[in-house]
Structures are given as C-alpha cells and as structure tokens.
C-alpha positions as CSV (number, residue, x, y, z in Angstrom):
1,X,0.0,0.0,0.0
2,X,1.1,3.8,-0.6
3,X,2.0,5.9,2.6
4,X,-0.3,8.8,2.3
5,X,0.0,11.7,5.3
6,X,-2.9,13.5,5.9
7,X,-2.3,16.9,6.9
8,X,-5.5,18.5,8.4
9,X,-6.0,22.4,9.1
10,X,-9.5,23.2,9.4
11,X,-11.4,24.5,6.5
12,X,-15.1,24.4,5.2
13,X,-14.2,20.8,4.9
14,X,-14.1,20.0,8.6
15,X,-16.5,22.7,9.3
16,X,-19.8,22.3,11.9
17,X,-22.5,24.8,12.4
18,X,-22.6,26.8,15.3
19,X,-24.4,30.3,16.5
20,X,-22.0,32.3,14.4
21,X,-22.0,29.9,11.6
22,X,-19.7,27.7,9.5
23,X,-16.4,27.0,11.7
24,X,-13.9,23.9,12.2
25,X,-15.1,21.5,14.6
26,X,-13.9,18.1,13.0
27,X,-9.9,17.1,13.6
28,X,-8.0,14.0,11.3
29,X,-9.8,11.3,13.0
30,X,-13.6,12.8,12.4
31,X,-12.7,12.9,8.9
32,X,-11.2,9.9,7.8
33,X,-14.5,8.4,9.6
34,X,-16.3,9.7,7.0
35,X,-14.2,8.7,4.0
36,X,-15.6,5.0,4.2
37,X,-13.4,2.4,3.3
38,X,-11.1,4.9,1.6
39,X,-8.3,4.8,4.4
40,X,-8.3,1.1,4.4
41,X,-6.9,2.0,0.3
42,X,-3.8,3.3,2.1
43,X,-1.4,3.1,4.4
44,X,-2.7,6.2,5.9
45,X,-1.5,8.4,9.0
46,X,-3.3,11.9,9.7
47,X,-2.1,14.8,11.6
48,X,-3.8,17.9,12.9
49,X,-1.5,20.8,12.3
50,X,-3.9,23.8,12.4
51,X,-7.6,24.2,13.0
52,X,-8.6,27.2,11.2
53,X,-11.1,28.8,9.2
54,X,-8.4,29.4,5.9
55,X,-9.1,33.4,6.3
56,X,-7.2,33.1,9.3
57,X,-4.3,31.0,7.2
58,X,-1.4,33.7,6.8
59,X,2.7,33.2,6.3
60,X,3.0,32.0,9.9
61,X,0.7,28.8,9.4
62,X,2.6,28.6,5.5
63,X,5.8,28.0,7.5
64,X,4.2,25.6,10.0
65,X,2.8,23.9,6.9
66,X,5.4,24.1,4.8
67,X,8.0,22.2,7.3
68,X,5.6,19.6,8.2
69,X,5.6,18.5,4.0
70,X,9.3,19.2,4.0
71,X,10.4,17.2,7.3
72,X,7.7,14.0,5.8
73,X,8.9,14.0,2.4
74,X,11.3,10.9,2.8
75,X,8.5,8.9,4.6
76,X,5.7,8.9,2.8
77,X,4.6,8.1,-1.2
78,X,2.6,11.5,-1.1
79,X,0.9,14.1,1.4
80,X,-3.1,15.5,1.1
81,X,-3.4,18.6,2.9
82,X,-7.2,19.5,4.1
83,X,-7.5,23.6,3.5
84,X,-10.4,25.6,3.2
85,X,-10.7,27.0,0.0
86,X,-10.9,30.7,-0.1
87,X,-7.0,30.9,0.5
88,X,-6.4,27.4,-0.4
89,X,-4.3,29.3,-4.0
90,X,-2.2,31.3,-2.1
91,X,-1.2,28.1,0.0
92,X,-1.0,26.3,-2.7
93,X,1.1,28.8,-4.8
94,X,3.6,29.5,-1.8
95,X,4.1,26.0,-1.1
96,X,5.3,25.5,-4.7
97,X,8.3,27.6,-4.3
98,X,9.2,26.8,-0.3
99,X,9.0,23.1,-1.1
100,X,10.4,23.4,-4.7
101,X,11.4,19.9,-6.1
102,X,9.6,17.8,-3.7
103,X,9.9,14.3,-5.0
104,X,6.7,13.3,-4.2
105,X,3.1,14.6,-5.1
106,X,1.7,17.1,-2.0
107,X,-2.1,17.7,-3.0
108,X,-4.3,20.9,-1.8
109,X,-8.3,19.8,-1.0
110,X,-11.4,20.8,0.5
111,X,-15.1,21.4,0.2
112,X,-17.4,23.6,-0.8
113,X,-20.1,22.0,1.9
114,X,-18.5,20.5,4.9
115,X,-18.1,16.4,4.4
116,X,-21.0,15.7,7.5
117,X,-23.4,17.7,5.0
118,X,-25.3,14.8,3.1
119,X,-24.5,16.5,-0.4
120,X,-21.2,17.3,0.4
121,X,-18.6,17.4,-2.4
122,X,-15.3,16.6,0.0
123,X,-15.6,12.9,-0.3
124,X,-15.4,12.7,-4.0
125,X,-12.2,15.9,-3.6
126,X,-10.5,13.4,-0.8
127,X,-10.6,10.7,-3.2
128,X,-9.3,12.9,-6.1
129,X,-6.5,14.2,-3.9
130,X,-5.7,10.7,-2.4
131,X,-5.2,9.3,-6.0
132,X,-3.5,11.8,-6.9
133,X,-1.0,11.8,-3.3
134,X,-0.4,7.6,-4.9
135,X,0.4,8.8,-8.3
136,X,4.5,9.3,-7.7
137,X,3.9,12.4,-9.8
138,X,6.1,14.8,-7.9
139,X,5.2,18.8,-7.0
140,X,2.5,20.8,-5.5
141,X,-1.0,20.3,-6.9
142,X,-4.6,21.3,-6.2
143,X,-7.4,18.8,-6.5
144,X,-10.9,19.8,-6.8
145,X,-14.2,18.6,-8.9
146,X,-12.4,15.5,-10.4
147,X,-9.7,17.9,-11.4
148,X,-5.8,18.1,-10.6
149,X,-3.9,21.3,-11.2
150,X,-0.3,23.0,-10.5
151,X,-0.3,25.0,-7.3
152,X,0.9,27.7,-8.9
153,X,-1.5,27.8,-11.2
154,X,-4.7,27.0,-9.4
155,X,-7.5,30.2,-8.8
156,X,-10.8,29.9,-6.8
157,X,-13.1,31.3,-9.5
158,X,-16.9,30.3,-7.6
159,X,-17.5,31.0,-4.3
160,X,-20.3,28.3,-4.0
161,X,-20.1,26.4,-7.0
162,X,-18.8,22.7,-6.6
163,X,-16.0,23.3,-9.5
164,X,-14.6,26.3,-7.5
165,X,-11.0,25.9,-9.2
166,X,-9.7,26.8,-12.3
167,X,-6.3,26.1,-13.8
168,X,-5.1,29.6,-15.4
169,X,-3.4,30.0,-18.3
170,X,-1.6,26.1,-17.9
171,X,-3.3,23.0,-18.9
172,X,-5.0,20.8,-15.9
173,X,-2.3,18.4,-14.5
174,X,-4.5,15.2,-13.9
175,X,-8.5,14.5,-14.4
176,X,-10.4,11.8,-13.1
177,X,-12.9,10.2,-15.6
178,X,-14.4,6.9,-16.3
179,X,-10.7,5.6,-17.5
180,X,-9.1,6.0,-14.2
181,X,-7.0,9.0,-13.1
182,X,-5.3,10.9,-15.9
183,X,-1.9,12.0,-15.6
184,X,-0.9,14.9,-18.1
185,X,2.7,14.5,-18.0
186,X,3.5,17.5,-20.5
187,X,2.1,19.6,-17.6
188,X,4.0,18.6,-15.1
189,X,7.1,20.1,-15.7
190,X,10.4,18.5,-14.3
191,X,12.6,19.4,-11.3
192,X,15.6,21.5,-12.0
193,X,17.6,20.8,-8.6
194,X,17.3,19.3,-5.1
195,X,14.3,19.8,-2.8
196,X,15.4,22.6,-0.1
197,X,13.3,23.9,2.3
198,X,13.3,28.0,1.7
199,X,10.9,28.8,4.4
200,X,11.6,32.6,4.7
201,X,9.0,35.0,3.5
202,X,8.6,38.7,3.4
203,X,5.3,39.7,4.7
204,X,5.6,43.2,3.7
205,X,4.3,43.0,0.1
206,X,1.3,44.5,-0.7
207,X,-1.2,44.2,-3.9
208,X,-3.1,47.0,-5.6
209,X,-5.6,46.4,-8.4
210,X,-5.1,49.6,-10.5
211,X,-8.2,51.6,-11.2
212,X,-8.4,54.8,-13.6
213,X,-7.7,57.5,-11.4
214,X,-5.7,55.6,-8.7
215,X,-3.8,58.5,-6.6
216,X,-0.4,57.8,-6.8
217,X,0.3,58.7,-3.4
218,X,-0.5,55.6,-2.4
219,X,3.0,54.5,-3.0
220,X,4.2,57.6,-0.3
221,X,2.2,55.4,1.8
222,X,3.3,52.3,1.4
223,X,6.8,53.8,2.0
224,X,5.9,55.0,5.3
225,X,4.7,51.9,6.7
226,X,7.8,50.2,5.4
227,X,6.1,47.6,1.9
228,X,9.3,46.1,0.1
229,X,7.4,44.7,-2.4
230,X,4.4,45.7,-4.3
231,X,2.1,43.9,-6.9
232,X,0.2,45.7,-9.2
233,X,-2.4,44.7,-11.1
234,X,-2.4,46.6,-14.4
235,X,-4.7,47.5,-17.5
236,X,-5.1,44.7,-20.1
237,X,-1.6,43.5,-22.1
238,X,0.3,46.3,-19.3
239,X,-1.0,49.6,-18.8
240,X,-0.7,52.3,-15.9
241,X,-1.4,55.9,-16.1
242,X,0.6,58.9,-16.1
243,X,-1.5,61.8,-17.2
244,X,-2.1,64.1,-14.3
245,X,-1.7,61.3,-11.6
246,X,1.8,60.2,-12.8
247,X,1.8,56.4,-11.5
248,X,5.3,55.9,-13.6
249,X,7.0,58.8,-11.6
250,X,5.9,57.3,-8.1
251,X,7.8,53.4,-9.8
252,X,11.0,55.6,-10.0
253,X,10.5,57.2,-6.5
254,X,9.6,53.5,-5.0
255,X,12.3,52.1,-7.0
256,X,14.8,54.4,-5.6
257,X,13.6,53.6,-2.2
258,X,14.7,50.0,-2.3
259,X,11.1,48.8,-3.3
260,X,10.1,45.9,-5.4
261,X,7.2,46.3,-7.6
262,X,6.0,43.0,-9.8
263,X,3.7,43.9,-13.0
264,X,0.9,41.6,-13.8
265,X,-2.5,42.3,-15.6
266,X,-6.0,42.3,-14.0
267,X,-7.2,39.9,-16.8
268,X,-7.7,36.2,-15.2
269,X,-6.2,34.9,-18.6
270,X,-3.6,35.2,-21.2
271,X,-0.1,36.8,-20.5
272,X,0.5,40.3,-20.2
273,X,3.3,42.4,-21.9
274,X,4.8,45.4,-20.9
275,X,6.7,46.3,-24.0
276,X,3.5,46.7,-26.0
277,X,2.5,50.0,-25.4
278,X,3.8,53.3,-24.6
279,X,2.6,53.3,-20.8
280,X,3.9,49.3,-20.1
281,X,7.6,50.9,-21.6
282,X,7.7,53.5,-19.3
283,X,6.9,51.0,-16.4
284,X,10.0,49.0,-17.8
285,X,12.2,51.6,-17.9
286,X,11.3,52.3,-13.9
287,X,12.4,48.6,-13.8
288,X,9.4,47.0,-12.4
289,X,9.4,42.9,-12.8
290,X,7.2,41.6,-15.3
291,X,4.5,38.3,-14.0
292,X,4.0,38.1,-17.5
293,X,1.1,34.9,-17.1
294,X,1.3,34.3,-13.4
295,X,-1.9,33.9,-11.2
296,X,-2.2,37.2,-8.8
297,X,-1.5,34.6,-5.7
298,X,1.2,32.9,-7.8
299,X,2.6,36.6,-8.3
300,X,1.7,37.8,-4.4
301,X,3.1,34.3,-3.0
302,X,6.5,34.4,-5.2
303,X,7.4,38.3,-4.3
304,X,6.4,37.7,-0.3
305,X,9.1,34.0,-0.9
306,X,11.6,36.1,-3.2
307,X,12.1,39.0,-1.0
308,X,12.6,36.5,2.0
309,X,16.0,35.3,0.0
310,X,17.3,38.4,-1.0
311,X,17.2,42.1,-0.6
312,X,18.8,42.5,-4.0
313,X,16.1,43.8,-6.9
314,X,18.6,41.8,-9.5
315,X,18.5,38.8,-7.7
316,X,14.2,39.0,-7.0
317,X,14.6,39.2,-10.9
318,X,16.6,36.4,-11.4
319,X,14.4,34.3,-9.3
320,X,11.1,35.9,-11.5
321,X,13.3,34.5,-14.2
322,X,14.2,30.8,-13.1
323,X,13.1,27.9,-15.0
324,X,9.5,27.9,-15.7
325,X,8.5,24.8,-17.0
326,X,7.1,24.7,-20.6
327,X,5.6,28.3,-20.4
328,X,6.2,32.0,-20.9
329,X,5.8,33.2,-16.6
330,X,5.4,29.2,-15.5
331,X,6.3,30.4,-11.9
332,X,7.7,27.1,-10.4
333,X,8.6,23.6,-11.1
334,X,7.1,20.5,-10.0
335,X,8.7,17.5,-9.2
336,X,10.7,15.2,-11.4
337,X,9.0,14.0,-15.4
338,X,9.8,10.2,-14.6
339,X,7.3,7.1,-15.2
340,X,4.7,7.3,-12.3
341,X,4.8,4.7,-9.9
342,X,1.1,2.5,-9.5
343,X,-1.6,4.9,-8.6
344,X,-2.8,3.4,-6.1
345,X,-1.1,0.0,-5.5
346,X,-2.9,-2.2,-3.0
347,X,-6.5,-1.0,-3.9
348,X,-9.3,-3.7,-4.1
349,X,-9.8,-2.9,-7.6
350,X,-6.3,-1.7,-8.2
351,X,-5.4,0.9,-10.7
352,X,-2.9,-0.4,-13.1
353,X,-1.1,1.7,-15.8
354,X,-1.3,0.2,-19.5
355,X,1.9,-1.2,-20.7
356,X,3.8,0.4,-23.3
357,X,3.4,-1.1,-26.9
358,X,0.1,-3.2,-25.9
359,X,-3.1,-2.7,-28.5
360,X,-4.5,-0.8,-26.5
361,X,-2.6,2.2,-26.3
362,X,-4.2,5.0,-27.8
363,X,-3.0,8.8,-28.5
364,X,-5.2,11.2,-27.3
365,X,-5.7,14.6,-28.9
366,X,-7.4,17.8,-27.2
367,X,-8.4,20.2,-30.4
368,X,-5.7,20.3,-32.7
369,X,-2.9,19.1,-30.3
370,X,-1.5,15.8,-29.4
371,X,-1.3,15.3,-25.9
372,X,0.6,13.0,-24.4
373,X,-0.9,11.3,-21.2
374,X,-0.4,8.9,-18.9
375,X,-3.6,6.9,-18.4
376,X,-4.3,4.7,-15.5
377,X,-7.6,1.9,-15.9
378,X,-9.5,0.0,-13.2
C-alpha cells in the first residue's frame, strides 16, 4: 500500500454549524470516519497541524505547513493537505516555491459544503486528492471537482459552485474520468535541482488592483509603513497611467527607495506584456518585474518567498526568471517528469497503468494538439 500523510488544518471541509456559523469542529480522525473504506486504500497516517477557518491561514501557518511537507517527504509516497478554499491558491502557490522539487506529489483539497453535510462534495475531492498523493507524480498540486492542477497555477473562480478551481493559463495536470485518473505529464514540468526547504518570507508585500484615477500617493504610503514589495495589477496587455496622476514617476521614486514592484494584468487569462505600449515601456524603464502569465496569488506568493531570500532587486529578478517549466511566466517547477509509480497500488480494484506497446494504447488529442498522457484503468 502507498503511505499517504494526511495533513488537516481546518477549512469548510471539517467545518460544523454553530451560532455564528460555519467554523472547524472536525480534527484528522472525524474525517477519515467519514471517508468510508477509503483509508483502508492506504497506508494512511493523519495529523492535525492547524484548526482554522483558511481566512485566518497567513505566512505563519505557511511555514508551519510548509516544514511539516518538508520534514515528511522521505516517509511517505505522497501528502493531502485538508484547506479551506478561499486561501487554499495562495497556500498552494507559496508552497510551490518553499518546497520546490519535492519528489513526491503534495495535494491541496477541500469542500465547498463541509463532508458531515449529506450532499457534500469533499468525499469525491479526498478521493481525487488521495489518487492523486499515490500517483508518484512529484510537486505541489490542487485537487478539486475531479480535477488536478499545478499549485501555482490554481484560482478559486466560484465561491459556491462545486467546481470552485480553475487552472489559469496552464493545462490541468491530472482529471479523473471513467478511464481512471489521468496524468498529463506535458504539464508537469520536471525538477531543475534538489528539494530545499526556503521557508523565509517577506510579509511586507502588498497588492493594488489599478483603477483609472488611482492617486499615486498611495506609493508615499506604502513607504511609510515600510512595503518592500508591491504587486500591481495593471490594465489589459500592461497599462498604468501617467497623465495628471503620474503612476510611472511614483515606480521611480519606490524604485529608488529600495522597493520591489511586480507587473501583472488584471485579466484572469492570457499573458501580459509590458513592451507593447507606450505606458507598459515607461513602467519598464522604472524597472518594475514583469509576472507576465502568473496567477495574482502565484505573483503575491512568489514576491512575499523572493524578498525573504534576497534584498537585491537583481537577484528578485533572477528568481522571476528561473526555469518555468514549458511556459512563458510558469512560476515554479514541480517535481521530477519520470514514469509514475502505480496509482494506487494495493486497492481492491487496483489501478494499473497500460503497458507500453500493448493494443491498446491510444493517442489522445485535445483540439488540434496531441497530448501525451499517462492513463491509469481499473
């Protein structure tokens, strides 16, 4: 059987009702009751780390989480961490880079109803997550609605809606269907070093979403109370104004200052480009850091982890700029492209991968493009 950990930290998920509403009440052992004969699937072990609503999950409880995947990644075949959802993509995100290169798959999961509810969808996002933990598919991944995404990549777009997570602007890593669990490996992209724990974060980052108008004292602010780092959510491809409330002349000022400022655009998908127009070349020539693609937790996550190894605006670039998978702003790297390991080896009706050169291996296509998968059959 595969050794899944359990990590458990509150969330919707684990969530009872009580006179001020939803809040955790359920630790490990409640919910593994629930799951059925699931744990008996697994070697399983289950540890309560945090019991919080994930509103209340900020960088402390990241570095709490963070060393618990770190210090288990030699003993187990994968780790599902329980998370409520409305933060779950900034956990997911920062965990990507503070855990870069773990060898084995750690998978983000919770509920949009908590799992005692009798329509609840966290049995069938446990299971997703738990195939996925089996899968020997290494890096940080989201599971939600059947679906398995990259970390980094991963945005809660519903706030009620049982498919709650989207994959932005990268194709979904792994999918559960009638033919087993589905393993994209083109979407995984491959480790580029070791797995070292780089726990420190700089909580002084802030994020504006740019609206016409914006006063650019706001920057004079963020000064004052000391910001190193700033994300700013632009117009379209890359725009910012500088008519009458010069935003470009406040980037020089910050700049000079020692601030950090990342440029991403306020559109969910497709990359942004600064070079394009006017405006975006001004911003350049201030020397703000392009997120190109990124997710705004991705961005947000990577600054607060960047400015926690270096001081040095070259070096944060540098890091914006290391390997990035198989795409323009891919903002981490998973773990290592090798041939997965059983999915889920000691099942009653075991998942079995089919062999290379058999009759019955198929190419698949999705539109015009041939995607290689791995595929994985009862």
């Amino acid at each position: 059987m595969k050794r899944i950990l359990l990590l458990t930290t509150g969330g919707t998920i684990a969530s009872r009702l009580t006179d001020e509403g939803l809040a955790p009440g359920l630790d490990g052992a409640a919910l593994t009751h629930h799951l059925g004969g699931l744990p008996d699937s697994y070697c399983l072990t289950v540890r309560d780390i945090l019991h919080l609503d994930s509103s209340n999950i900020q960088p402390e409880e990241w570095r709490l989480i963070a060393r618990h995947v770190f210090d288990a990644r030699n003993d187990f075949d994968g780790i599902v961490v329980s998370h409520g959802t409305d933060t779950m993509a900034y956990t997911a995100s920062v965990l990507s880079y503070m855990v870069r290169n773990i060898p084995i798959p750690v998978v983000l999961t919770g509920a949009q109803l908590p799992i005692e509810h009798p329509l609840t969808d966290g049995l069938d996002n446990l299971r997703t997550a738990f195939a996925m933990a089996a899968s020997g598919w290494g890096g940080v991944f989201l599971a939600f609605n059947r679906r398995v995404m990259l970390g980094c990549r991963a945005v809660k777009t519903h706030t009620t809606a049982f498919g709650a997570f989207d994959s932005v602007n990268w194709p979904l890593a792994a999918e559960v269907s009638g033919a087993g669990l589905i393993v994209r490996e083109d979407a995984i992209p491959p480790a580029d070093g070791p797995c070292v724990l780089r726990g420190k974060l700089c909580e002084q980052v802030f994020l504006i979403k740019l609206t016409p108008g914006l006063d650019p004292e706001i920057f004079d602010m963020l000064l004052r109370m000391h910001y190193r780092g700033v994300v700013i959510e632009a117009f379209g491809a890359g725009g910012l104004h500088f008519i009458r409330r010069n935003l470009i002349e406040k980037l020089h000022a910050a700049a000079q200052a020692g601030m950090t400022v990342v440029v991403c655009s306020q559109c969910l998908y497709e990359s942004s480009n600064f070079s394009l127009y006017q405006a975006g070349q001004k911003a350049l020539a201030e020397g703000v850091v392009q997120g190109w693609d990124m997710t705004t937790e991705a961005a947000v996550t990577k600054l607060m982890w960047a400015l926690g190894q270096t001081q040095r605006l070259d070096e944060v670039r540098e890091l914006f700029r290391l390997p990035r998978g198989r795409g323009a702003g891919q903002p981490c790297a998973a773990g290592p492209v090798r041939r997965p390991r059983t999915c889920a080896e000691g099942l009653r009706a075991p998942l079995r991968r089919r062999k290379k050169g058999r009759k019955d291996d198929e190419t698949f296509f999705s539109g015009k493009n041939e995607k290689k998968v791995t595929i994985y059959y009862k």
